[in-house]
N, C-alpha and C positions, 0 to 999 in steps of 0.2 A: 504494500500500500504506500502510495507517496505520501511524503512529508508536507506536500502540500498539491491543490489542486492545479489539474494540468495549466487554467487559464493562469494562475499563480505566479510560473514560473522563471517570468523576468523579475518577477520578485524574490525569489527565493532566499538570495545573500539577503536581503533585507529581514527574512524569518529565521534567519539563522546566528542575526547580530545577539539575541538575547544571551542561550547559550554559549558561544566564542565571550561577549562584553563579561559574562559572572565569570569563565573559568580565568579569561587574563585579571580579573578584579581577584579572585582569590588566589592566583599564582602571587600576586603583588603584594596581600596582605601577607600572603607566607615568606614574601623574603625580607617585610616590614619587622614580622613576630621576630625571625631570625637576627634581624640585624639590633632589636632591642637583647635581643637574651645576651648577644656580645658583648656589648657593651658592659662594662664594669659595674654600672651605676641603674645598665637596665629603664634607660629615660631616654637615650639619644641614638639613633642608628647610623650604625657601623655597616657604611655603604661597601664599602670595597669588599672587606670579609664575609659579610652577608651574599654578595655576587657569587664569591669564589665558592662558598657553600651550595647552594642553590645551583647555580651552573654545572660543576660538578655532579651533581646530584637531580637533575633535571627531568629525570625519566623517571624517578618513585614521587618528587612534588606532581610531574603532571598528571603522571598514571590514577594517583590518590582523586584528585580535583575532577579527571576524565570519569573515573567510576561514580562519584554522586551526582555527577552530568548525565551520565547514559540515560538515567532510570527516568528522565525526564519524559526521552522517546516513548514509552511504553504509556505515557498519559496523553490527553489531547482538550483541544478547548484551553476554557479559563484555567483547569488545573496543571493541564502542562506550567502554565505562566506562571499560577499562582506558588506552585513547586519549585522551579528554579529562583523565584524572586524571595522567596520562605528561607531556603537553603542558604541562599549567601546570609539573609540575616540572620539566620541561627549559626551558622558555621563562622559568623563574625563575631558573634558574644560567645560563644564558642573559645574563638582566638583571646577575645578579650581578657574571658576570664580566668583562663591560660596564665597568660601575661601577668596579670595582679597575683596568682598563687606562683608565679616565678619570682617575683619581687620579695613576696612575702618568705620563701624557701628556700629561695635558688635552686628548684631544680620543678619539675613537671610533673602536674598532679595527678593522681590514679583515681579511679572510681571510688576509691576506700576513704576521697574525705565528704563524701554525702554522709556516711556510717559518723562523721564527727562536724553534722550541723550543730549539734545541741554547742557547739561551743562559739557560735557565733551570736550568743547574749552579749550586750554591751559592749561588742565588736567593733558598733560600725564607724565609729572615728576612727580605727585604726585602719579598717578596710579603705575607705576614700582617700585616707591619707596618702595609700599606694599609686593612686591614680593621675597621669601625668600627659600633659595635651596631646603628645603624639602619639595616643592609643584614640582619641578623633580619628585618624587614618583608616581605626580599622569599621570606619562606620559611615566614611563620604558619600559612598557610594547609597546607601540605602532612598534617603530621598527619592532620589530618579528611578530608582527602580523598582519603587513602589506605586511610583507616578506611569512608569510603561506600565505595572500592573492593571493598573484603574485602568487606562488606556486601551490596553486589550482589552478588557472586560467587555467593550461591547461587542468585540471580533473575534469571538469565540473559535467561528469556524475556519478561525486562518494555520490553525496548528492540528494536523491531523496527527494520528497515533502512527509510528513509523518503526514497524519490529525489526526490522532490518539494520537499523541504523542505530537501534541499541544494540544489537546485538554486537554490531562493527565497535563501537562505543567500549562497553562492557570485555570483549575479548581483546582491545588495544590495551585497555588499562591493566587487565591483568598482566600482558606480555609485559608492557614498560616495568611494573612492580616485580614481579620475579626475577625480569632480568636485571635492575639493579643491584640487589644482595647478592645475585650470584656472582658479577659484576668483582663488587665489593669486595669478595669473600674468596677469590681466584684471584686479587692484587696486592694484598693486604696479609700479613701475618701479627701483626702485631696486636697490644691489647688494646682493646677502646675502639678499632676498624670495622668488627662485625658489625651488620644491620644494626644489632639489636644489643645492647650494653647494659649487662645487669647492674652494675655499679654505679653507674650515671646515667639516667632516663632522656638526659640532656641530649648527651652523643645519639643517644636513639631517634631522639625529635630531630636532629640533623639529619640523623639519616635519611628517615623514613618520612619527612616532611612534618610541620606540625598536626596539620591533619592527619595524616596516616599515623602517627604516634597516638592521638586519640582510637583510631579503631584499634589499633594493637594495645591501647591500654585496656578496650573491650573484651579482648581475649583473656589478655593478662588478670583480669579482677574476675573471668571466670573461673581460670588455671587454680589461680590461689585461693578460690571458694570452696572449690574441692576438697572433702577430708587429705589430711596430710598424715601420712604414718611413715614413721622413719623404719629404714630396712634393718639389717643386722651391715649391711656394709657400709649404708651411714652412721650408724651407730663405731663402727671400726676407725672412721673416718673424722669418727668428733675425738677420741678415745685418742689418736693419735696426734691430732692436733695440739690438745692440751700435751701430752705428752714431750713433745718436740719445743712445746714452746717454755718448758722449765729449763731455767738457769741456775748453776751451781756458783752460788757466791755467797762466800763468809755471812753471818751474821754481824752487826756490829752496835756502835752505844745507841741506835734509835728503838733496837728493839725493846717494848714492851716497858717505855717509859710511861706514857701514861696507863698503863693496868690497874682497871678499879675505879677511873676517875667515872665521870658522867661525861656524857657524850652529846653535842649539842650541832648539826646541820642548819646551816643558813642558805640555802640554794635563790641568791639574790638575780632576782628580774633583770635581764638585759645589761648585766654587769660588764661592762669591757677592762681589759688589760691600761689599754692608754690613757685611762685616770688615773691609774697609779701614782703617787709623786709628781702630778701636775698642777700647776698654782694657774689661775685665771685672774689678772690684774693684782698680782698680790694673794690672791684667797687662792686655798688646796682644797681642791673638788672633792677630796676623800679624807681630808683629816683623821677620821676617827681608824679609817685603814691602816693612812700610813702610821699612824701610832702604834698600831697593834704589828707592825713589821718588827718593831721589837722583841718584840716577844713570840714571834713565830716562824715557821715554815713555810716562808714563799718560793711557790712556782711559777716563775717566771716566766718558763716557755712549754705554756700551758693550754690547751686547746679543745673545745667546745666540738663535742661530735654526736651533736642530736641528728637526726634525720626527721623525718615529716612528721614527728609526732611533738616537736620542738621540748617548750617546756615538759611533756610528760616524757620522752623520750632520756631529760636529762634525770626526772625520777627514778627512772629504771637504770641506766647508769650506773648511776652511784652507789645505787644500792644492790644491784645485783653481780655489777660488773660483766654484764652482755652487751654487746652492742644490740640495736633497735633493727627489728625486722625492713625488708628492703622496701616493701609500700604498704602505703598506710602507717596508722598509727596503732603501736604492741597494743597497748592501755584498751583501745576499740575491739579489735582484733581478737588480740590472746590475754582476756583480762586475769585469766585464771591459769594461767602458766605458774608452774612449778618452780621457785632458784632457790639457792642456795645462798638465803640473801643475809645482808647485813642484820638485820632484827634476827632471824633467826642464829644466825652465828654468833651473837652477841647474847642470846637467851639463853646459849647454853655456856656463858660466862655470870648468868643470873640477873641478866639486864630486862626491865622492862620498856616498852618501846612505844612510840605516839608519835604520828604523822600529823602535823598542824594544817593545815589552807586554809582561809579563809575567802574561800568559794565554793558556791555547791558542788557537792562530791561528784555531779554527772560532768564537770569541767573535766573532760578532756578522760571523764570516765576515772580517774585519779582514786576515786574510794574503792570502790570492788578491788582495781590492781593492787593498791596498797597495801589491805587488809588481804588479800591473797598472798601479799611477801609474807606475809605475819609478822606484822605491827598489832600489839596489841590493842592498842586505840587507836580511829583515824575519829580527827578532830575536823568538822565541815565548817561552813556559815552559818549554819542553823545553829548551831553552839553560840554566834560570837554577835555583839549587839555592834550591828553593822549600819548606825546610825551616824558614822563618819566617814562618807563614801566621797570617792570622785574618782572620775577614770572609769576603770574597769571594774573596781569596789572601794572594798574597804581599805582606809589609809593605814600606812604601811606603821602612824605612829600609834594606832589603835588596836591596830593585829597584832604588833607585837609587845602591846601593852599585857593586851590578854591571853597573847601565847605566855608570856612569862608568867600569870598567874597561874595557870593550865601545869605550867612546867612544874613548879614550885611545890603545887601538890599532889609530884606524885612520887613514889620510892624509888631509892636510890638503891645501887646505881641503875642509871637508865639511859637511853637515845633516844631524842627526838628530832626531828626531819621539820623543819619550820621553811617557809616559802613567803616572800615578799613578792609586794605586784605594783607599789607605787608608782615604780620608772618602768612601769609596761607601755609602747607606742600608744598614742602619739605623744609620748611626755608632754601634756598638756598642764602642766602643775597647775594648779591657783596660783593668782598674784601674790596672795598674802602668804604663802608656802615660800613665795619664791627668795631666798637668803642672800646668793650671788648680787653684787653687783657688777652687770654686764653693762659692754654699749648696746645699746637698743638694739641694732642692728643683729648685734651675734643674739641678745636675748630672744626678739622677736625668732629668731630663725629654730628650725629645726634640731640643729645642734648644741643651742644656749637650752632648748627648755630639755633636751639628754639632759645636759651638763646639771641645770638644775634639781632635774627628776633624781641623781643619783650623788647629788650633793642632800636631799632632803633625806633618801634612802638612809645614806652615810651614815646622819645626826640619830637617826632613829633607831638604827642598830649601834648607836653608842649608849645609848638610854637604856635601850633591850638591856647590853651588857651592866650598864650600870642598876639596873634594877636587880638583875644575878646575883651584883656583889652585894647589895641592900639585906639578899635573901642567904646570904652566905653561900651560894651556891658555885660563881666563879671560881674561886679558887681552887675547886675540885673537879672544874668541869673542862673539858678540849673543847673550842669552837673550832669549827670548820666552815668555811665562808669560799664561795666560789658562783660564777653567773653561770646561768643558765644556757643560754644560749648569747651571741651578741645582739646588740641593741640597734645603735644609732646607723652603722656600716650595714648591720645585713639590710635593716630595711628603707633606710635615708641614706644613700654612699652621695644622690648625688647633692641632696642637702647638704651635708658635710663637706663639698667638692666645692660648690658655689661661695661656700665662707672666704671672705677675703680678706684677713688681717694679717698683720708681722709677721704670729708663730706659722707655724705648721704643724704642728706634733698630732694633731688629733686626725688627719689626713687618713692615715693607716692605723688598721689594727689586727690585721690578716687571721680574722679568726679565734685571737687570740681573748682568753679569759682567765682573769688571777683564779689560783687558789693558794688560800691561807690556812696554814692549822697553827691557831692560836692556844696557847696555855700561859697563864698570868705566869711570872717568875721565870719561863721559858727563853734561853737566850736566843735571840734570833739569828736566823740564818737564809741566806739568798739558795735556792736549788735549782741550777738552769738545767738540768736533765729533762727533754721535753716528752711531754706525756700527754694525755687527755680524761675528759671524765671518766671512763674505763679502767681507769689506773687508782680512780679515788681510793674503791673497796680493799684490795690489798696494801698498799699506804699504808691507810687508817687502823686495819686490823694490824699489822707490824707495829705501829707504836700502842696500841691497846692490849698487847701478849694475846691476839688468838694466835695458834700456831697453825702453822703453814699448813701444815698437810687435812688442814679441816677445810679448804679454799683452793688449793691447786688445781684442783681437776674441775672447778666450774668458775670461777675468776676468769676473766679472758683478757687482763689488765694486765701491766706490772706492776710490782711496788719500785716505784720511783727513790724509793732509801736505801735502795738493794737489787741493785742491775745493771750491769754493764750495756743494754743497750739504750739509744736515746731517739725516741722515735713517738710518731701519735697516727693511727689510720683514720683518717676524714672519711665519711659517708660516702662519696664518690670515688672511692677504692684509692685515690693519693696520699700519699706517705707527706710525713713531712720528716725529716730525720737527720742524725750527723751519725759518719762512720758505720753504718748498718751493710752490710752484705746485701746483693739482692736476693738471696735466699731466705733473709731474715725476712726481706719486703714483702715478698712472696707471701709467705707462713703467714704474715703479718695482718695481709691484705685478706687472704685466701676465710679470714676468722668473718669476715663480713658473712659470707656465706654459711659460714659453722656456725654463727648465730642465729639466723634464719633457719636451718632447722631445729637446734633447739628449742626456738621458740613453736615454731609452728609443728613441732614432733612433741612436744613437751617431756623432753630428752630427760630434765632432771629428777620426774615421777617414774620413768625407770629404764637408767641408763644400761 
């Protein structure tokens, strides 16, 4: 059947503009998406590097675009029109929304965060915040072609149904898409080249186009839906992993100094490294920190390795020492996975244990997983009189007013896991919160109201602590202080960039997040051996006397007091490291995936 009627046929390029106008309009927004994810800052496109992507790769972007084109043939009338004109606008909020959850993660979303809307309550300053004029680009187009919709609307019968021409359609697209991976996969040996990169969803989206990394994320969130039962040779496979990655090194004076004391977590909101020791006109961002550098254990080259589950992601961490499943978020996912976690290793030193937040426990799903590590109490919002809110909640001087009360009474010794949210994006302090004096300029800006968010944080966890010693309870207790994930750089790099004054210091922070293990009368010491949140759990248990052999074989950390190697694995399977083998990088890397069945085998209920 023709595409259109015989009398038609000097018209026919003219019946054919619509289809050709949406696939060049979404080949374009696809090398727009690309050339934003380039960019550092994720605001501004990287023309040249987006080309050589795209170009390169030319035959899986158009094969992808050609296959949601085909299907068009198969309808006729208004729907033919009203389908392709539907299509670019869904396929454009599509891209969009793409784009804001790269801003917000750095890296590309899977079906698994529908499963974690509930965490989008009192979100949405933070969500708009991400939003920056050149993502207009991915919506010029809609207007007009909603206006050719109306348009045809009365000239139904100019687009007949044309089986032939999908079919042409439909079999070119698959050819183009097959033959690129194959392509790929015959020039290429190295890591990160296949189509499809478990490690970084990013390289995937290169490959396979932004679109087509959506349907492959379709597969992908079915694959993983799927019951998951670990074999006996993945079981061999985790068994040997931990095995390979034990190091033979002395004991020495850090072991099991503090044994007995209390044990107290601060896993501070969007905490970054580059406040450290910085003064802003005179004033230190972090005072009450850098005072406690005295009397502690800083890691200086320190780094933040949540994956898409961010702050819950750094929950599980620290306390279990696994690294976070490859999509989605654990907490959502596998809330009731099995570790061999810090409460539990810690209660059979006679410790009792209490997870603080002061947000509802369905944030991020945080209660069920917690109280499945076995914490004896998890403390929610509903507990905490939450009538000093701004932001996201409850202020940071209020929560840890009444985490401290919460603390105080309960038996020693004990660990509690306490979480701060004041300096959560978009650092919008209150004026009258706000202590710094900035020039307007830096204050107004994005990175003046960080600077103030975790200047206000600072003062409140110096109160916290002083209230401890009120209760006699510091000077028996280890603080452990470290951020969660970074702040002002993950989500505002290019806020931070547009600041224009003298210094520069705050430019960079690659990732990087202090941790501190504080104990009052403790002499302090600088520790640049670099690690990551995976390394907290064995740390902390070497200076508290658990001994090793109750944590080796499900740790997947090192203890950073006792290792010859200096290394941290990022989510995205890169290493950051000094003097490591690449054997070591290997093994190193290779645990992203030994975590992932863990989790999704529930390997530690029976290994």
């Amino acid at each position: 059947m023709n595409y259109l009627n015989e009398e038609q046929k000097p018209r026919r390029v003219w019946r054919l503009i619509l289809p050709i106008f949406i696939f060049l309009s979404l080949l374009l927004k696809s090398y727009i998406f690309i050339g934003l994810t380039l960019d550092n800052l994720h605001a501004y496109i990287v023309f040249g590097m987006a080309f050589k992507v795209v170009i390169s790769r030319i035959g899986a972007y158009g094969g992808f675009i050609l296959l949601f084109i085909s299907f068009a043939f198969l309808l006729k009338g208004r729907t033919h029109v009203w389908y392709l004109v539907l299509l670019d606008a869904f396929l454009s909020a599509v891209l969009f929304l793409d784009m804001l959850y790269f801003r917000g993660f750095n890296t590309m979303p899977t079906l698994h965060v529908f499963s974690q809307a509930s965490n989008l309550e009192n979100l949405s300053t933070s969500i708009t915040a991400l939003i920056h004029r050149n993502d207009l680009l991915f919506f010029l187009d809609i207007v007009m072609l909603f206006a050719a919709g109306f348009y045809f609307w009365r000239r139904p019968g100019n687009f007949k149904r044309n089986i032939p021409l999908f079919a042409a359609g439909l079999i070119a697209s698959i050819a183009l898409i097959a033959f690129f991976p194959a392509k790929l996969s015959a020039s290429s040996k190295t890591a990160g080249t296949s189509a499809i990169y478990s490690y970084d969803s990013t390289v995937t989206c290169y490959n396979l186009s932004p679109l087509g990394y959506n349907l492959y994320s379709l597969y992908a969130y079915w694959n993983d839906s799927r019951p998951y039962t670990l074999t006996a040779a993945d079981k061999d496979k985790i068994r040997a992993w931990f095995e390979q990655k034990q190091e033979k090194v002395p004991d020495n004076e850090y072991k099991a100094i503090f044994k007995g004391k209390n044990l107290i977590f601060i896993q501070w909101e969007s905490l970054e490294n580059f406040v450290i020791h910085h003064s802003v006109n005179g004033q230190e961002i972090t005072p009450v920190l850098n005072r406690l550098l005295d009397n502690s254990l800083y890691f200086s080259n320190f780094y933040a390795q949540v994956n898409e589950g961010t702050s819950s992601d750094a929950d599980l961490l620290v306390n279990t020492s696994v690294y976070p499943i490859r999509h989605g978020s654990t907490f959502f996912r596998y809330p009731n996975t099995e570790f061999n976690s810090l409460p539990r290793l810690l209660k059979g030193m006679g410790y009792y244990s209490s997870a603080l937040h002061p947000v509802s426990g369905s944030f991020w799903n945080w209660r069920v997983a917690l109280s499945s590590m076995g914490f004896d109490r998890c403390i929610d919002a509903s507990s905490y009189d939450c009538s000093d809110s701004f932001g996201i909640g409850l202020s940071d001087a209020s929560s840890l007013k009444q985490a401290e009360a919460f603390i105080r009474q309960q038996p020693q010794p004990f660990y509690s896991f306490v979480v701060t949210m004041s300096s959560h994006t978009p650092y919008d302090l209150p004026k009258t919160l706000r202590e710094l004096s900035l020039a307007s300029s830096l204050d107004e800006s994005t990175l003046g109201g960080y600077l103030q968010s975790i200047h206000y944080a600072d003062k409140q966890v110096g109160i916290f602590l002083d209230n401890l010693r009120k209760d006699g309870l510091l000077d028996n207790s280890v603080i452990v202080l470290y951020g969660d994930h970074e702040g002002v750089h993950k989500y505002f790099g290019d806020a931070v960039a547009k600041v224009s004054l003298s210094e520069d210091w705050w430019l960079k922070n690659n990732n990087q997040i202090p941790l501190i293990i504080y104990q009052n009368g403790f002499k302090g010491k600088e520790v640049k051996t670099i690690g990551g949140q995976v390394d907290i759990l064995p740390t902390v248990l070497y200076l508290m006397g658990v001994e090793e052999d109750k944590y080796a074989s499900t740790a997947m950390g090192r203890n950073l007091l006792k290792t010859g190697k200096s290394f941290a694995v990022m989510p995205d399977g890169k290493t950051i490291e000094e003097n490591s083998s690449p054997e070591d990088s290997s093994s190193a890397v290779r645990g992203l995936d030994i975590a992932d069945r863990i989790i999704r085998g529930n390997y530690f209920k029976n290994p």
